[in-house]
ZAZA-381595 format. One record per residue (C-alpha): residue number from 1; residue in three letters; x, y, z. Coordinates in pm, 1 decimal, padded with zeros to 6 digits. Layout:
# residues N
NUM,Ala,X,Y,Z
...
***
This chain:
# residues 334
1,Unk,-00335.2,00993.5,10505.4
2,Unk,-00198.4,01306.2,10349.0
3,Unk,-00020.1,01129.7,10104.1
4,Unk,-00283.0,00905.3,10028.1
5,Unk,-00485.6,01176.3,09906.1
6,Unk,-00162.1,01328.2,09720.3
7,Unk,-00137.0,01050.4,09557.4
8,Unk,-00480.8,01029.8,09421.4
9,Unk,-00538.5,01360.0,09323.9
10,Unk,-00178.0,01386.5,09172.3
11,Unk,-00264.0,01067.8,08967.3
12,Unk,-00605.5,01129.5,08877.5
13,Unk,-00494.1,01510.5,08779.1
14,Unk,-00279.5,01454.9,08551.4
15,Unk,-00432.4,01136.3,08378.8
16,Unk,-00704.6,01349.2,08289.0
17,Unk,-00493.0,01652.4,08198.0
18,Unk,-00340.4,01415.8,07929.7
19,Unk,-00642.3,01219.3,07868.7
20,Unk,-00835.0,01568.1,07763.6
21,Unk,-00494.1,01682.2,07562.5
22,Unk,-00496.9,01368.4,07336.0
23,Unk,-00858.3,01427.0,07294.4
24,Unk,-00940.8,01764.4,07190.3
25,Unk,-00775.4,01949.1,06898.2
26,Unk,-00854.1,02282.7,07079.2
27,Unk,-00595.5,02126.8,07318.9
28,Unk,-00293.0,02094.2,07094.7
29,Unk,-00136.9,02425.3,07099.6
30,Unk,00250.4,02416.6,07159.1
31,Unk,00210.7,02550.0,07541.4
32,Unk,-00081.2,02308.8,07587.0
33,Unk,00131.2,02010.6,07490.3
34,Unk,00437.2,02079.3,07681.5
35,Unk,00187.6,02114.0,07992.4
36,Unk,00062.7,01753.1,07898.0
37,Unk,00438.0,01653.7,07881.0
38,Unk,00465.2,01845.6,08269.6
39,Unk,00187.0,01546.8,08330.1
40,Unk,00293.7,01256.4,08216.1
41,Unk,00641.6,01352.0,08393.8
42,Unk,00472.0,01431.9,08713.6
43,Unk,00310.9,01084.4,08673.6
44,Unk,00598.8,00945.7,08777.5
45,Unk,00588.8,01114.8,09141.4
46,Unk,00303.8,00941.0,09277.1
47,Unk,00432.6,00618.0,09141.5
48,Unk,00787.2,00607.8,09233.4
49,Unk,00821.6,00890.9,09518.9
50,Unk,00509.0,00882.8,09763.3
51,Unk,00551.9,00532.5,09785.1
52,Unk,00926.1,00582.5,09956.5
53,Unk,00755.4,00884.0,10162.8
54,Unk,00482.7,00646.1,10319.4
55,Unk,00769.6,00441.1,10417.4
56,Unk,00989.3,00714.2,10591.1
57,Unk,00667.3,00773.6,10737.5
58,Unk,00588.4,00449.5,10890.2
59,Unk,00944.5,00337.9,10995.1
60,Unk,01091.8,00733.1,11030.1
61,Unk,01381.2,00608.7,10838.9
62,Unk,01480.5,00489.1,10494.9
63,Unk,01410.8,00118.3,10576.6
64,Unk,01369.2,-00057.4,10242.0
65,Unk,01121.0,-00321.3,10260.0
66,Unk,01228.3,-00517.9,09927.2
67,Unk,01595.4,-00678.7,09948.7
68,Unk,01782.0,-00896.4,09623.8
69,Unk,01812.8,-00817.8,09323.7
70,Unk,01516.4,-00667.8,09274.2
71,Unk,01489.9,-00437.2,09575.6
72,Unk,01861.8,-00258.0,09461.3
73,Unk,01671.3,-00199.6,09144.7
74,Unk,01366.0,-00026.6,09248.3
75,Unk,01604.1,00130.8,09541.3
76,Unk,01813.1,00283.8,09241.8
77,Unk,01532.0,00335.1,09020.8
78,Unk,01256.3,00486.1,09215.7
79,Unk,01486.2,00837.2,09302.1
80,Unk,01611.7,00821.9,08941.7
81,Unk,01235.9,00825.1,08763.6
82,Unk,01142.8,01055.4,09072.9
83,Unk,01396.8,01330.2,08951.5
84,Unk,01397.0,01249.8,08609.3
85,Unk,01022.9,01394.5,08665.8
86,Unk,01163.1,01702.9,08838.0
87,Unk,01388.3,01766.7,08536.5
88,Unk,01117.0,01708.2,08284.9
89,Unk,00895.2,01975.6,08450.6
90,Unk,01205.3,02233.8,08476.6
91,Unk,01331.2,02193.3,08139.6
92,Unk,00908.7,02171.8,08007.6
93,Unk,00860.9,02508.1,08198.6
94,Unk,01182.2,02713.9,08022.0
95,Unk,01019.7,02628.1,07686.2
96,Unk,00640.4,02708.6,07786.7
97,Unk,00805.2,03043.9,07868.4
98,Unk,00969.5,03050.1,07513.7
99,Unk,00653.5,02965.1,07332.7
100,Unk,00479.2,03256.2,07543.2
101,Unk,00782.8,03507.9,07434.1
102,Unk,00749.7,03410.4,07077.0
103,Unk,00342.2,03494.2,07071.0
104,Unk,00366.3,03771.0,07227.8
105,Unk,00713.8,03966.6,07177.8
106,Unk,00779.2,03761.0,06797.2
107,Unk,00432.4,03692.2,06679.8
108,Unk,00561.1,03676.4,06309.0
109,Unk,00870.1,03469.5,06379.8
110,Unk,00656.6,03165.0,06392.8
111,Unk,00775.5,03059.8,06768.2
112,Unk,00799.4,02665.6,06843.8
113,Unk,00696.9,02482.9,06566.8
114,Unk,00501.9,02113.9,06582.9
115,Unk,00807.9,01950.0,06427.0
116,Unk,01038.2,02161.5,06624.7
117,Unk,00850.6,02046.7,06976.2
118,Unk,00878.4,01646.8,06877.4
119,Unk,01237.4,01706.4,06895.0
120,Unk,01186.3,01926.7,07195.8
121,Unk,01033.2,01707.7,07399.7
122,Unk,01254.9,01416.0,07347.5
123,Unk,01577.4,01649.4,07409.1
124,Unk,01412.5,01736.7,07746.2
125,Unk,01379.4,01374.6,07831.4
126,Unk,01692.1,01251.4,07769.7
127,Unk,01921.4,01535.3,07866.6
128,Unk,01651.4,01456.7,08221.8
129,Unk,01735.4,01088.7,08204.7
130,Unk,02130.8,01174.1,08135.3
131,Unk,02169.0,01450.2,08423.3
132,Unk,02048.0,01188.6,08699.9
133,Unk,02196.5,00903.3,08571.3
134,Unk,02462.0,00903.4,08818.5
135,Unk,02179.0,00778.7,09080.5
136,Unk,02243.9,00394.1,08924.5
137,Unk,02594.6,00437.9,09089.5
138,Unk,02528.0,00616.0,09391.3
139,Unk,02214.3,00470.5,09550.3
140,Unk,02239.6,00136.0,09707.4
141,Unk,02122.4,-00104.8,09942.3
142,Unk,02315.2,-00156.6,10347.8
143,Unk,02218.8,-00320.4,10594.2
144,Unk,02187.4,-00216.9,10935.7
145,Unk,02118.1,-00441.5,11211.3
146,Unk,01810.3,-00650.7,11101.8
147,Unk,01689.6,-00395.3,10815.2
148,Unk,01789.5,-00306.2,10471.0
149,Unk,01800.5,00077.7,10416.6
150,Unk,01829.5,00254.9,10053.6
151,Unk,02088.6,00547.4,10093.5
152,Unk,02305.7,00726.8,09887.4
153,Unk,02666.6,00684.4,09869.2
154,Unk,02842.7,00944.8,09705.7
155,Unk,03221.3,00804.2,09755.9
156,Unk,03069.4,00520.9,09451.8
157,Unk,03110.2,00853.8,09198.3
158,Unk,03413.9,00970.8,09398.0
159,Unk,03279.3,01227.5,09581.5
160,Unk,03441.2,01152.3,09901.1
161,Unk,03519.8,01517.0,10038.7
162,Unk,03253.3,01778.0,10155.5
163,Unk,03476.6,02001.6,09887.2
164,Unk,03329.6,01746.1,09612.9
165,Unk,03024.2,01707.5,09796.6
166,Unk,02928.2,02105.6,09739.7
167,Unk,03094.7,02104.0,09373.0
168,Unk,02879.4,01794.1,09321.5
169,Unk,02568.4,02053.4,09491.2
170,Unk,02702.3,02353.9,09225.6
171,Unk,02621.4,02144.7,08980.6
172,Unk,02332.9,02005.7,08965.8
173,Unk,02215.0,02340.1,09127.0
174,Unk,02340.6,02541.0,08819.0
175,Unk,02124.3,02281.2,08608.0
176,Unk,01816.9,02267.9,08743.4
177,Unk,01769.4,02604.5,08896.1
178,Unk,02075.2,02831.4,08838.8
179,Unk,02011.6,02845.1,08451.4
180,Unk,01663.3,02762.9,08405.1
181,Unk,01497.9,03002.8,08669.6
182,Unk,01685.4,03337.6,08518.0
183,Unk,01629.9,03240.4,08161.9
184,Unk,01220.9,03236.6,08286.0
185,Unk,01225.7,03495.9,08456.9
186,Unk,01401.7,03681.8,08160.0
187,Unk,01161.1,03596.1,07933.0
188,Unk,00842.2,03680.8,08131.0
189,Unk,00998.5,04021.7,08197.9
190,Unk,01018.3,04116.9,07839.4
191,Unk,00689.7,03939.2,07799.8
192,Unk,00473.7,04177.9,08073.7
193,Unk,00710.4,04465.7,07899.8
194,Unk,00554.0,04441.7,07583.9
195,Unk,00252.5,04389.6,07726.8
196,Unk,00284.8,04715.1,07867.6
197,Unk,00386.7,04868.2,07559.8
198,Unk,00106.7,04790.4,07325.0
199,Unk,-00173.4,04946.9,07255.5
200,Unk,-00530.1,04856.2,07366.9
201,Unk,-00710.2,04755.0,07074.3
202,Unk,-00982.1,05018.0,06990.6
203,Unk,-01290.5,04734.5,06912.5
204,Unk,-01290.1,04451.4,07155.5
205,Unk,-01476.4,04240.7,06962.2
206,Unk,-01206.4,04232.5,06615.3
207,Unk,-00971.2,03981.0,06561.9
208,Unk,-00684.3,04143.7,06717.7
209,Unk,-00842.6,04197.8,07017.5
210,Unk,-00974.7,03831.6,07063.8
211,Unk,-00599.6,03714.8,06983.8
212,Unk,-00466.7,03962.9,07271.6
213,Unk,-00725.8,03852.3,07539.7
214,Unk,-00633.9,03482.9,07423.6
215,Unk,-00230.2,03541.5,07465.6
216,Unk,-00344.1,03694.0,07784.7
217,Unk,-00517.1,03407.9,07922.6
218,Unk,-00266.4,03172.8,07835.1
219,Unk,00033.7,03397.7,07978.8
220,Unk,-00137.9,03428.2,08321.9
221,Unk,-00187.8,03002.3,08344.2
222,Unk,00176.3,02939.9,08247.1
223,Unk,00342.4,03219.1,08423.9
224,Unk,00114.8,03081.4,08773.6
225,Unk,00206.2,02690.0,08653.7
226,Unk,00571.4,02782.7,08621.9
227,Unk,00572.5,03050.6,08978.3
228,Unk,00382.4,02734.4,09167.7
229,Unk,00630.9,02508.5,09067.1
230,Unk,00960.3,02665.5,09078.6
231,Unk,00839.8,02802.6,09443.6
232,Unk,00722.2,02451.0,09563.0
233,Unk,01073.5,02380.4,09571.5
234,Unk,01286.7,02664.2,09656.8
235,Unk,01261.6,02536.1,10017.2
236,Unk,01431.3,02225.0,09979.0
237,Unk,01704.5,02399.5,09767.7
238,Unk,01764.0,02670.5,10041.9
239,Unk,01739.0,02341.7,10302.1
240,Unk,01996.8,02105.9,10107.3
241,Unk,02186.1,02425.7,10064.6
242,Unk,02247.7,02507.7,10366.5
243,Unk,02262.2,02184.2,10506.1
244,Unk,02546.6,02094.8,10242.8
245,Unk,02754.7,02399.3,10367.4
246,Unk,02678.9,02311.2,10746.2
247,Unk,02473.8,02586.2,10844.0
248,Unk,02223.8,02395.7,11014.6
249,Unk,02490.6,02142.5,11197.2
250,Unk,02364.0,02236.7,11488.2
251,Unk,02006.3,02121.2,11419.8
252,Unk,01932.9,01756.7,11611.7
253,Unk,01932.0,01471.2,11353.9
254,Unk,01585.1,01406.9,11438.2
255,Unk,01486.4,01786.3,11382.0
256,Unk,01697.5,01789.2,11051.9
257,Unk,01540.5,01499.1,10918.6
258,Unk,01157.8,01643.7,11032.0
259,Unk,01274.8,01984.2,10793.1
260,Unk,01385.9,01764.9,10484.0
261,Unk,01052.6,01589.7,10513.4
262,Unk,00914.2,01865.1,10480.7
263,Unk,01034.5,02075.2,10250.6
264,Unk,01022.6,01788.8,10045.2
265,Unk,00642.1,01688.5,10092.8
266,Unk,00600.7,02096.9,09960.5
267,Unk,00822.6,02011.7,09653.1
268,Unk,00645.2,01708.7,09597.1
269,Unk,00222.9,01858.4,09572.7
270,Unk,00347.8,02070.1,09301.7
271,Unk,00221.7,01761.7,09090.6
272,Unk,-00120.7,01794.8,09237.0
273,Unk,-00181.4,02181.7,09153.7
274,Unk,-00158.4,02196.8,08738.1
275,Unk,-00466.5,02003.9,08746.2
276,Unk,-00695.5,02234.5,08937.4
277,Unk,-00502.6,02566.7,08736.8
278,Unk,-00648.4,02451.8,08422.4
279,Unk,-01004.6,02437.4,08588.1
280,Unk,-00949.1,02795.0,08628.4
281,Unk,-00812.4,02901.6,08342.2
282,Unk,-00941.2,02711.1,08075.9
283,Unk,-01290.6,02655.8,07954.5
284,Unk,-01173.3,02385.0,07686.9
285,Unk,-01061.2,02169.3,07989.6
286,Unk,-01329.4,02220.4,08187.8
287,Unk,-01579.1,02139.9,07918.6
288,Unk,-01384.8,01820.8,07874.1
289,Unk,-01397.1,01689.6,08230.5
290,Unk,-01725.2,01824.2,08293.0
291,Unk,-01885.0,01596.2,07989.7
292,Unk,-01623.1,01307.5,08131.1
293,Unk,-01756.8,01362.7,08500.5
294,Unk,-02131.1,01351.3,08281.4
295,Unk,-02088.7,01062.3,08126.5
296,Unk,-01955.4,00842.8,08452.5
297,Unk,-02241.5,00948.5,08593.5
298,Unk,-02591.3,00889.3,08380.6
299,Unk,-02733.7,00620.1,08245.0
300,Unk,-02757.9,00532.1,07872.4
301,Unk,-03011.4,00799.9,07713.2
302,Unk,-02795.6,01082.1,07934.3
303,Unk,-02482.3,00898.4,07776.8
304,Unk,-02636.2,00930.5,07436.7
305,Unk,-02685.0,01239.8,07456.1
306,Unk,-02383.5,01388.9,07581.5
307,Unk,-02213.4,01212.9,07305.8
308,Unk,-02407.2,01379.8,07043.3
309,Unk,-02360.9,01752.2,07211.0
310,Unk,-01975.9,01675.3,07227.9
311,Unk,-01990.0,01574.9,06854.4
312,Unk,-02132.0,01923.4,06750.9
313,Unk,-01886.6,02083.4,06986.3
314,Unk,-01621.6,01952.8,06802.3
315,Unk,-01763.7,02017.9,06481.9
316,Unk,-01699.4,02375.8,06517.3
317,Unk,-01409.7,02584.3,06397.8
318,Unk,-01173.6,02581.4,06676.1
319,Unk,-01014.1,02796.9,06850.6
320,Unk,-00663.2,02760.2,06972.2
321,Unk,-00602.1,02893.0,07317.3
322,Unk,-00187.9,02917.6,07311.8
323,Unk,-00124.7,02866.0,07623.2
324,Unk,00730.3,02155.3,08746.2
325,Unk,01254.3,02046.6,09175.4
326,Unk,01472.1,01823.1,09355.7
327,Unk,01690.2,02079.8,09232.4
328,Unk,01994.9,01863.9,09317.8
329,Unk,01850.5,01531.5,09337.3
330,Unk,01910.6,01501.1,09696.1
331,Unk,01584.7,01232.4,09737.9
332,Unk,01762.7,01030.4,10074.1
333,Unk,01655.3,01161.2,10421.4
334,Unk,02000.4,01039.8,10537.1
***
């Protein structure tokens, strides 16, 4: 049941966070669309990983329902989109932090262009879809008495020694978390120390003042996004951590299975919280899904009108508000 409604509000969420993005022009700021990019990867989580959860859930075990052809395909490809997500997100927040050093420490220097994010964006996808790739060697089908079960086999990459096993870990640790979380946190540090720094404006009502409140605003919803997310999943990393250098060996299989389950479901509603953050922090989106919500719900003449109020809403000057880990791709319960 609990992942029935994770899936729904993680879906719904982040439709509509990219749904109002592709929208509204007030939505297009640099931060704004590397959130949308956070959505469309975390997309991919209801689709491809509560799916294999329900299952674990249901059989306890990672019995695979679909055999052939096709079920080795969706065994190898469901983990792979599922952390390709988790990279996405990771790599999306370092440069959501960049965007917020350059507008507030560099104002002048310009910070992440348009053109510059298009080739962004893609680089974050691919270098995602390249660092998990080895999952189309590793994850495969056995079976196990009268059931199929999708594991993963490390000893298909060579891995066959716990030593190779934790370099393995090192590795895709350093990526996803080892690099990425002190570059953040760097770069929110000299962020608030700036912020510190400057002066308060003496009108609150000029120009300056407006642009400060704004870069305020949009600091405080991505520095929450990106402390949410990267916190969501520091349990499973401390978990596979551990587990990977035996220090909970002496934990029962069944009670070791219970704690990756979850640490994992944590990791996993990460997807569902961006949604309900830009509620809070951001009229644009909530003046979007509120007329949405509106027009779902009254008949023509309300319809009509609603349409005409959004048109002179968007006929005014706008103004741009400038603004998530299976750390080590460990998705098997094994």
């Amino acid at each position: 049941m609990v992942y029935c409604i994770l899936f729904v509000v993680s879906f719904t969420g982040n439709l509509l966070i990219v749904w109002a993005t592709s929208r509204d022009i007030r939505l297009r700021s640099t931060t704004n669309i590397l959130i949308a990019n956070m959505a469309v990867s975390d997309l991919l989580i209801p689709l491809f990983s509560v799916p294999k959860r329900m299952l674990y859930i249901t059989y306890y075990d990672n019995i695979w329902l679909i055999d052939g052809d096709f079920g080795l395909a969706l065994c190898k490809l469901a983990p792979y989109l599922q952390d390709v997500s988790l990279g996405v997100s990771i790599y999306s927040c370092v440069f959501i932090a960049l965007d917020r050093f350059y507008a507030v420490v560099h104002p002048l220097r310009g910070g992440l262009s348009r053109r510059k994010l298009k080739y962004i964006i893609v680089g974050i996808w691919m270098f995602s879809l390249a660092m998990f790739s080895t999952y189309f060697f590793t994850f495969t089908l056995v079976k196990t008495g009268d059931s199929t079960k999708c594991i993963m086999d490390f000893t298909r990459i060579g891995v066959t020694t716990i030593l190779h096993l934790r370099i393995y870990h090192f590795v895709m640790f350093a990526l996803n978390v080892g690099i990425p979380l002190p570059i953040i946190s760097f770069l929110y540090l000299r962020i608030v120390l700036k912020l510190r720094r400057t002066a308060v404006p003496g009108q609150a009502g000029n120009t300056s003042s407006v642009r400060e409140r704004q870069n305020k605003n949009a600091l405080k919803m991505s520095a929450v996004i990106v402390s949410l997310f990267f916190l969501s999943f520091v349990p499973i990393v401390i978990v596979i951590s551990l587990s990977i250098f035996g220090k909970l060996d002496s934990l029962s299989p069944a009670a070791g299975k219970d704690l990756l389950f979850s640490v994992a479901f944590i990791g996993e509603s990460s997807c569902c919280f961006n949604f309900f953050i830009y509620l809070v922090f951001t009229k644009v989106y909530r003046q979007n899904f509120k007329n949405l919500l509106s027009k779902c719900t009254c008949a023509n003449p309300c319809s009509e009108r609603i349409r005409t109020t959004s048109f002179a809403l968007e006929s005014v000057a706008p103004v741009t508000e400038q603004g998530q880990v299976n750390v080590i791709g460990i998705t098997d319960l094994n």
